[in-house]
SETI-961376 format. One record per residue: residue in one letter; y, x, z of N, C-alpha, C, O, CB in turn. Coordinates in steps of 0.02 Angstrom, whole numbers, plus 50000, padded with zeros to 5 digits. Glycine has a CB too. Layout:
N
AYXZYXZYXZYXZYXZ/...
***
This chain:
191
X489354938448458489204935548394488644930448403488184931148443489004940948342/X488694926648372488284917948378488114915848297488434916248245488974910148417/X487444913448314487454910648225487914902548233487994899348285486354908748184/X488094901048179488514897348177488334888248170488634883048187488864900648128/X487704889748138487404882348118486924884248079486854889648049487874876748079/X486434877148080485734877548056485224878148118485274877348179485664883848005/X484724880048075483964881548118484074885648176483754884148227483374885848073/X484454890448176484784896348218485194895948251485414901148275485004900548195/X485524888848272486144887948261486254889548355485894887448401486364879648217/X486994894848362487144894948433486824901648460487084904748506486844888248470/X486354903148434485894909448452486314915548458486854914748430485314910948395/X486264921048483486604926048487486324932448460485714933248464486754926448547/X486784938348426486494943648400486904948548425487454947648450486414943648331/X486554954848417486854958548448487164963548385486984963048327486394961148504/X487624968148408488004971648354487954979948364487984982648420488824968948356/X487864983348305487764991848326488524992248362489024988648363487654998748243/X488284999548395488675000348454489305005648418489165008848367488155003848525/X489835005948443490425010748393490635005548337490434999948321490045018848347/X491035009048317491555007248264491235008348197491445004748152492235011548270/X490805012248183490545010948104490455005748073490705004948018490005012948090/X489974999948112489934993848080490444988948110490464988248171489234991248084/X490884985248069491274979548097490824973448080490894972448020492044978948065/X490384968748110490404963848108490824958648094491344956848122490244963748137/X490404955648029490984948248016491104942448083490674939448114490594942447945/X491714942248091491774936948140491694928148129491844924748081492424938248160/X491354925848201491114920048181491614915748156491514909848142490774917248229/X492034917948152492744912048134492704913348048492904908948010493784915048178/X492484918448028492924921047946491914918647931491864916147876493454934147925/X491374919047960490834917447929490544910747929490024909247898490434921347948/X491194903547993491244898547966491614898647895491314896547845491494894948010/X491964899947892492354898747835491964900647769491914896247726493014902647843/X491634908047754491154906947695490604902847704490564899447653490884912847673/X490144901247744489834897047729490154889747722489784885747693489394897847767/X490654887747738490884878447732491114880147675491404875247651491514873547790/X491154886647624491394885947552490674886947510490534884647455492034892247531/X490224891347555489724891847499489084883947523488524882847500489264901947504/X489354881147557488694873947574488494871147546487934869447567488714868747603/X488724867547462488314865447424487674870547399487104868647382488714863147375/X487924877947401487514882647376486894885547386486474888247351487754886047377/X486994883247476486534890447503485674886747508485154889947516486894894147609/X485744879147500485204876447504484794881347453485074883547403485264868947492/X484014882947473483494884147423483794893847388483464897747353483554875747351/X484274894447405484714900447381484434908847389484264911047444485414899547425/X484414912447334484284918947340484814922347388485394920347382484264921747272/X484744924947413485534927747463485404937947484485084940347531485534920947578/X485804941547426485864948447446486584947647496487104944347494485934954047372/X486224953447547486784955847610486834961047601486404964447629486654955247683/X487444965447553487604970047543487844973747617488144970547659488004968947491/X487654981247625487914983847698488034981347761488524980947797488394985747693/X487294979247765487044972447803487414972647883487704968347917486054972447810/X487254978847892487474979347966487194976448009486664979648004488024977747979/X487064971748061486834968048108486434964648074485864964548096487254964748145/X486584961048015486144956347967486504949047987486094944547978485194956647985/X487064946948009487414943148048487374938347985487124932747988488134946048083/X487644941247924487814935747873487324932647836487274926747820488214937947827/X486874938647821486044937947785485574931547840485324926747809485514948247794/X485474931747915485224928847938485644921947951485304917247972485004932547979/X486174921047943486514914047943486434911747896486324905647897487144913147952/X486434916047812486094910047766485554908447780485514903047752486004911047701/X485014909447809484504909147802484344901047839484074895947821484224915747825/X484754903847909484654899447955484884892247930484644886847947484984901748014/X485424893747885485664886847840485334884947800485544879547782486204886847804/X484734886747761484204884147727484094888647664483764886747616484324876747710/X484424895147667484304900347608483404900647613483034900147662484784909447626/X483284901447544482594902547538482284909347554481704909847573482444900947476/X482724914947545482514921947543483304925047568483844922247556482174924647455/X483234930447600483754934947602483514941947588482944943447604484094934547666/X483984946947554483604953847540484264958247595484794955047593483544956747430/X484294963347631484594965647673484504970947663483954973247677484524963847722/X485244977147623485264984147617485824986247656486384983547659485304986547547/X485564992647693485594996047757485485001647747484985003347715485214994247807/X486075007447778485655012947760485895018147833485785024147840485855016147669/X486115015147862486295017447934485975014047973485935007947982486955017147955/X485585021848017484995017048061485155016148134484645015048166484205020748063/X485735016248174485855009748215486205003648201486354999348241486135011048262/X486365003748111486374995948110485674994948091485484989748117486934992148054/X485214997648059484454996548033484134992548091483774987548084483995004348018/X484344995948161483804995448228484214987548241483894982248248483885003548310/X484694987748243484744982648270484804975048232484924969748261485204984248305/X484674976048152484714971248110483904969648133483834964148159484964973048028/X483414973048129482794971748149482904970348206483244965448192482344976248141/X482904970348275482904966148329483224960948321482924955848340483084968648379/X483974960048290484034954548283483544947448245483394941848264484524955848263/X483454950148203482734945148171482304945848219482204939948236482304947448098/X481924949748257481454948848288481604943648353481304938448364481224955248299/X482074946248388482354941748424482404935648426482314932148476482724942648427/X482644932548339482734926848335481934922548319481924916348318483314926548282/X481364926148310480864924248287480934923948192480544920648159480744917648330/X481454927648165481534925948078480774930548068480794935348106482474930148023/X480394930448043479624935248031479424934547954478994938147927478864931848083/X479864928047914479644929447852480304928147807480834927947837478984925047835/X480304927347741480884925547691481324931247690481904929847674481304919147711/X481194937847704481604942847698481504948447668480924950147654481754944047743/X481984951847654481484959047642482294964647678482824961647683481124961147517/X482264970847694482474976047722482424979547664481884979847633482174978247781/X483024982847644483004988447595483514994147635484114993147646483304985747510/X483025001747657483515006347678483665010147629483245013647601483365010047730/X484415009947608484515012547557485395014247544485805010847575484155008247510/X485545018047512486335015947489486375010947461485875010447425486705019847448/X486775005747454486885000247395486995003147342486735000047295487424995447401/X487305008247326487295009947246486555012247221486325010747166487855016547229/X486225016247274485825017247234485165011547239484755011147193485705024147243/X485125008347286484695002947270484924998147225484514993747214484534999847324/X485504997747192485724992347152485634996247084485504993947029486494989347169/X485745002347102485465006547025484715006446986484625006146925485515014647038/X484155006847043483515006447027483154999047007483294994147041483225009347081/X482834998646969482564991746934482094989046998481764992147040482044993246849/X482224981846986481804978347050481294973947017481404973346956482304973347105/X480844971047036480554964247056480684959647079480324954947063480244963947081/X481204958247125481304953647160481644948347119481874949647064481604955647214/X481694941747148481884936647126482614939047124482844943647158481664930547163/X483064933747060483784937047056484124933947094483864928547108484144937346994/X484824935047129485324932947167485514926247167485384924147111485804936247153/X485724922247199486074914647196486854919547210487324920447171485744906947275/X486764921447266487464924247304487144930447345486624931747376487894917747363/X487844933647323488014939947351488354940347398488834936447398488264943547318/X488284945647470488924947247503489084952647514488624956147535489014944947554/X489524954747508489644963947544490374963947572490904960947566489604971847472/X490074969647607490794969947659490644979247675490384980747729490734962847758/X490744982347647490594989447653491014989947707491444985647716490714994547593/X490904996647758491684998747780492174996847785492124991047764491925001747761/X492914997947806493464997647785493505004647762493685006447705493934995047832/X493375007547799493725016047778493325018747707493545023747679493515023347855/X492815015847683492515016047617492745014847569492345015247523492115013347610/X493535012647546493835005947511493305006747428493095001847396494985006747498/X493195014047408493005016647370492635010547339492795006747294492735022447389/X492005010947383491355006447362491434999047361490964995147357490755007547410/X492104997247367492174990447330492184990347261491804986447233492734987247346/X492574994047227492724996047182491854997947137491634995447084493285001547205/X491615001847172490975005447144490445000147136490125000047084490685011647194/X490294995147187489734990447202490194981947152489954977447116489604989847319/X490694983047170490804976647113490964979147031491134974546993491554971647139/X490924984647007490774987146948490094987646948489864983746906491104993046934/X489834989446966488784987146963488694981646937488494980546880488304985647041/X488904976346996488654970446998488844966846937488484962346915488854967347057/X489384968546907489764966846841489654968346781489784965346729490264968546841/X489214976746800489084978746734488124980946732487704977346705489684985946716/X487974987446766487344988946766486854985946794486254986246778487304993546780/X487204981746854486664977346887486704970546883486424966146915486624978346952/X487174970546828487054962246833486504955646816486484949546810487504960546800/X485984962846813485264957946787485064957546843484474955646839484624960646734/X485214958246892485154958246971485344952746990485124951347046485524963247008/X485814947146957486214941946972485854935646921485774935346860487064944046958/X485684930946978485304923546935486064920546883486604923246870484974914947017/X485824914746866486344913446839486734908246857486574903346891486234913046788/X487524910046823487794905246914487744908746953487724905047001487374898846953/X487704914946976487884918047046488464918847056488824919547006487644923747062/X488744919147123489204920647159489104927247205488584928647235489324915047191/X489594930347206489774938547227490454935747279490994933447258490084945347139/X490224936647357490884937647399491134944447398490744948547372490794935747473/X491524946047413491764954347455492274951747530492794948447532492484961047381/X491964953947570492624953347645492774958647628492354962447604492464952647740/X493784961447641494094964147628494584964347675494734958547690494164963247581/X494844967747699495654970247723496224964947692496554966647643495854978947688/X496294960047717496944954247667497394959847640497554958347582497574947247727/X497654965247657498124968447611497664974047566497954978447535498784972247657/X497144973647565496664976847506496594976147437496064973547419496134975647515/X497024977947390496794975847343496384976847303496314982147274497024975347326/X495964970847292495364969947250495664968947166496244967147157494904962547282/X495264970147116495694970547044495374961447028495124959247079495334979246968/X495354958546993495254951746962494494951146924493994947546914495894950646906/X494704955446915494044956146871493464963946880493634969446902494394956046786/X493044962846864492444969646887491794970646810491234972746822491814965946986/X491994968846741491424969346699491354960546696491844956846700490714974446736/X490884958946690490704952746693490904946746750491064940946740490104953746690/X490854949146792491204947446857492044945746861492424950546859491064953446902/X492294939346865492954936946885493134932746948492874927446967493154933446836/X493724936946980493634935147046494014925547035494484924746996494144942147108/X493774920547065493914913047050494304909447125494594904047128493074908747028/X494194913947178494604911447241494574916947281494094920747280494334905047282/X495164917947323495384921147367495634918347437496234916747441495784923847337/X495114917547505495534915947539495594919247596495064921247619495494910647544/X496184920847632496404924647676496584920547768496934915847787497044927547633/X496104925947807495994922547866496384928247909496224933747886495164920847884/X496844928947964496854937347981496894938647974497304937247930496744941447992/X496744946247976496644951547943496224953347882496214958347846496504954547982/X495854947247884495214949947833495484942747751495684937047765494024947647893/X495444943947711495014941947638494664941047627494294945447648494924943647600/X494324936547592493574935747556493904934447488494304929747482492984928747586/X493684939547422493534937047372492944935947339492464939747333493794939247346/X493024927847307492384926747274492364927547191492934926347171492164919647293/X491964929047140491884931347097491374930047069490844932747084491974935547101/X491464924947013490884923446973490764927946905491124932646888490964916146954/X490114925446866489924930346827490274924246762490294918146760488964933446833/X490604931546700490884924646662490334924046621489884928246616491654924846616/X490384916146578490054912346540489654916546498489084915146481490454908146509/X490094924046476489774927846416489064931846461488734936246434490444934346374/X488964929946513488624936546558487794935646524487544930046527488664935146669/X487504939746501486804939846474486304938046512486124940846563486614945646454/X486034932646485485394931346523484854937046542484884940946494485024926546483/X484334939946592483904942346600483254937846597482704940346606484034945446649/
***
């Protein structure tokens, strides 16, 4: 795994060891970023089930202003931290060890979302379902306005269209894998 472009660009990271975490591949994490590039400039950026931190640290490296990174398995924890350390990343971040549901359940401080990503598991399919009903409904004060919500997915996974506030607006399929993206609709309440 290689960051792909930017400040970082070419650098290498390393990935937890076993099959629990699948890393996004650099081919499917060109492809969201050359869709999210007008975006990521100056951009809030949550890395849902961060894993390595592969996706969180490529926005960054592309000019995201902040990334927040929740993790709750600690040989992806160990090695999302070496990977930043490695790369010299030392500020614009924050590490949350936690489940995503329940850190998305508890009230924050932090600045709100530009864009979201998650990629739980495969064998989890559950918590797609669970984390894009959050994001749609209880946490969506969690989301700036104008945010965007990816999910990587299994291309034969189905994701529903809609999640609460949240409507999925493109789907594109690389491989094996999916990305749906999902904006918040017009009616979504300001925080």
């Amino acid at each position: 795994m290689r960051i792909i472009a930017g400040s970082l660009r070419s650098r290498t990271l390393q990935a937890p060891p076993g099959l629990a975490t699948r890393p996004t591949s650099d081919r499917l994490r060109e492809t969201l970023f050359n869709v999210l590039a007008p975006r990521i400039q100056g951009a809030v950026f949550l890395d849902l089930y961060a894993g390595s931190g592969a996706v969180g640290i490529e926005a960054l490296s592309r000019g995201a202003a902040q990334a927040a990174f929740v993790e709750r398995a600690p040989a992806a924890l160990s090695v999302l931290r070496a990977n930043l350390a490695k790369l010299g990343v030392t500020e614009g971040f924050r590490i949350h060890t936690s489940s995503v549901g329940a850190w998305l359940r508890k009230s924050c401080g932090e600045a709100k979302f530009d864009l979201v990503f998650l990629d739980p598991p495969y064998d989890e399919e559950q918590e797609y379902a669970a984390t894009l009903s959050l994001l749609g409904g209880a946490a969506a004060d969690r989301l700036a306005l104008g945010a965007l919500v990816i999910a990587e997915h299994r291309r034969k996974e189905h994701l529903e269209d809609r999640y609460g506030t949240l409507k999925r607006t493109r789907l594109l399929e690389q491989g094996d894998a999916g990305l749906s993206f999902f904006a918040a609709s017009p009616n979504q309440i300001e925080g």
